[in-house]
N, C-alpha and C positions, 0 to 999 in steps of 0.2 A: 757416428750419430746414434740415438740412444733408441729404442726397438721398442713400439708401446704397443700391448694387445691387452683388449678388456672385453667381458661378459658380462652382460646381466643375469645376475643369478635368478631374479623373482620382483615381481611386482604386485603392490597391495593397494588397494582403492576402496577409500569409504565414501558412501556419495548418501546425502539427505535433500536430490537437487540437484540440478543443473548451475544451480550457483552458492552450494556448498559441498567441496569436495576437497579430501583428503590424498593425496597417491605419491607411494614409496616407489622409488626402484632402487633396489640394491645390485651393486655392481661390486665385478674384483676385476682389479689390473695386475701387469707383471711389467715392470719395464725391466731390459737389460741395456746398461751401458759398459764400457771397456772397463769399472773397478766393481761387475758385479751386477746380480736381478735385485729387484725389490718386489715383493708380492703383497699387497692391500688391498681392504675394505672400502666400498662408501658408496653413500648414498643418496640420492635427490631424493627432494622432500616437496613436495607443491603442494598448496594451501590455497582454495579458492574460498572464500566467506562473504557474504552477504550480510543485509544489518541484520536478519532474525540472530545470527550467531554470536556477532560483535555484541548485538545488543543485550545478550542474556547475562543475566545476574548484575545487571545497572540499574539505575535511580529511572523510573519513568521518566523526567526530563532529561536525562543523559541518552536516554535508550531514542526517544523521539528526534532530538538533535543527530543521534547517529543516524537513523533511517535517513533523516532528511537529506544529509550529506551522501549518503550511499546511493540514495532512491537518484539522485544529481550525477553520479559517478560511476555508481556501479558497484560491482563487488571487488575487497580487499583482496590481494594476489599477491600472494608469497612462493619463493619457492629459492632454498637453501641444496647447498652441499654438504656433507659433514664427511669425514674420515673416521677409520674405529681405530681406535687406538689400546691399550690395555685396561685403561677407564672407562672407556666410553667412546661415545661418537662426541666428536669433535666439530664445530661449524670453521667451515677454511673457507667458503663462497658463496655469494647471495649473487642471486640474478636479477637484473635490471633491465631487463630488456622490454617492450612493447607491452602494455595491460593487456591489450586488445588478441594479443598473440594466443594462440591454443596451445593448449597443458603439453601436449605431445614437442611442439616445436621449444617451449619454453626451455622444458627437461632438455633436449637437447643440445640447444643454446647452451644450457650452463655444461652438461656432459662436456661440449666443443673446449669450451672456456676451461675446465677441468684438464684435459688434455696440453693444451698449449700451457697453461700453466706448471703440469710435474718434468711437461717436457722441455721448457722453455723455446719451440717452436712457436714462432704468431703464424696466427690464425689469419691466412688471405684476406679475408672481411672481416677484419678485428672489429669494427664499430658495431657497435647495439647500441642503437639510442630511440628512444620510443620520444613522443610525445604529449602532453598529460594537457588536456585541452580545461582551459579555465571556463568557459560557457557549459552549462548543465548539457548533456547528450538527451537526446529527444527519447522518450519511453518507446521500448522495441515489446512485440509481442514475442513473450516466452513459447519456446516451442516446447513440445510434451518431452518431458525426460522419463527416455527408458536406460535406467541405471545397469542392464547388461548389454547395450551397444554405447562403449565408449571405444575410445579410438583402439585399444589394445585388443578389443575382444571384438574385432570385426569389423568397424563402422567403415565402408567406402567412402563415406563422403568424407574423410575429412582428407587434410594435405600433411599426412604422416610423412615426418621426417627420416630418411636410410640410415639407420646405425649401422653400426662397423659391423660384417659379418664373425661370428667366435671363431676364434681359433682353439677348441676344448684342447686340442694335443699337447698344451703346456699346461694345464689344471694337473 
């Protein structure tokens, strides 16, 4: 069976907002199986946007249509894998999991999925399926965003997912 240990090298956050937010983490893996190691790059990429972001550099009636849909929904939620390769980074997985899910759990989910994938082990709770509610969700009060308590620089309250602890001894 094939031997997989991964670290995160670093992680980057741009935030304009509570509901516009950018965050990198970069990781490297090693897996050894019986014809050999493999040692790579890669990275989760999460993208939280709101209509001021969607809506910039659109047609005033594009940009209103988007809010309206957003202001009904909520903010756009992206969040991608890519691999580096000797071009570049590479997209190999999108996550689809729960809108409603926190940036911390999301990344993980796909990290999980990442995993089960180079390793071809399933994942015990292989299902992720969210649900995308057709009725507008009712306006919530914004809480104050202090852009240096996010979940990685401290926040208690939230429900941070355990990553794998590193094993530096093979870096």
């Amino acid at each position: 069976m094939a031997q997989f240990k991964r670290v995160r090298l670093f992680t980057n956050i741009t935030t304009m907002g509570p509901e516009n937010i950018i965050y990198d983490e970069v990781w490297v893996y090693k897996m050894v199986t019986d014809d050999g190691s493999t040692k790579q790059k890669y990275r989760i990429r999460y993208q939280k946007t709101d209509n001021a972001m969607v809506a910039y550099g659109l047609s005033e009636e594009d940009s209103e249509a988007i809010s309206e849909v957003m202001s009904n929904f909520g903010p756009a939620i992206s969040c991608v894998l890519d691999v580096w390769n000797d071009e570049g980074w590479v997209k190999c997985l999108d996550w689809m999991g729960d809108p409603m899910a926190s940036m911390d759990l999301a990344c993980h989910e796909l990290n999980e999925q990442f995993k089960s994938f180079i390793t071809c082990v399933p994942i015990k709770n292989g299902d992720f399926r969210s649900f995308t509610p057709f009725s507008p969700k009712p306006p919530t009060k914004k809480k104050d965003f202090d852009p240096v308590k996010t979940p990685d620089r401290g926040d208690s309250k939230t429900n941070k997912p355990p990553y794998e602890d590193p094993d530096l001894d093979w870096i």
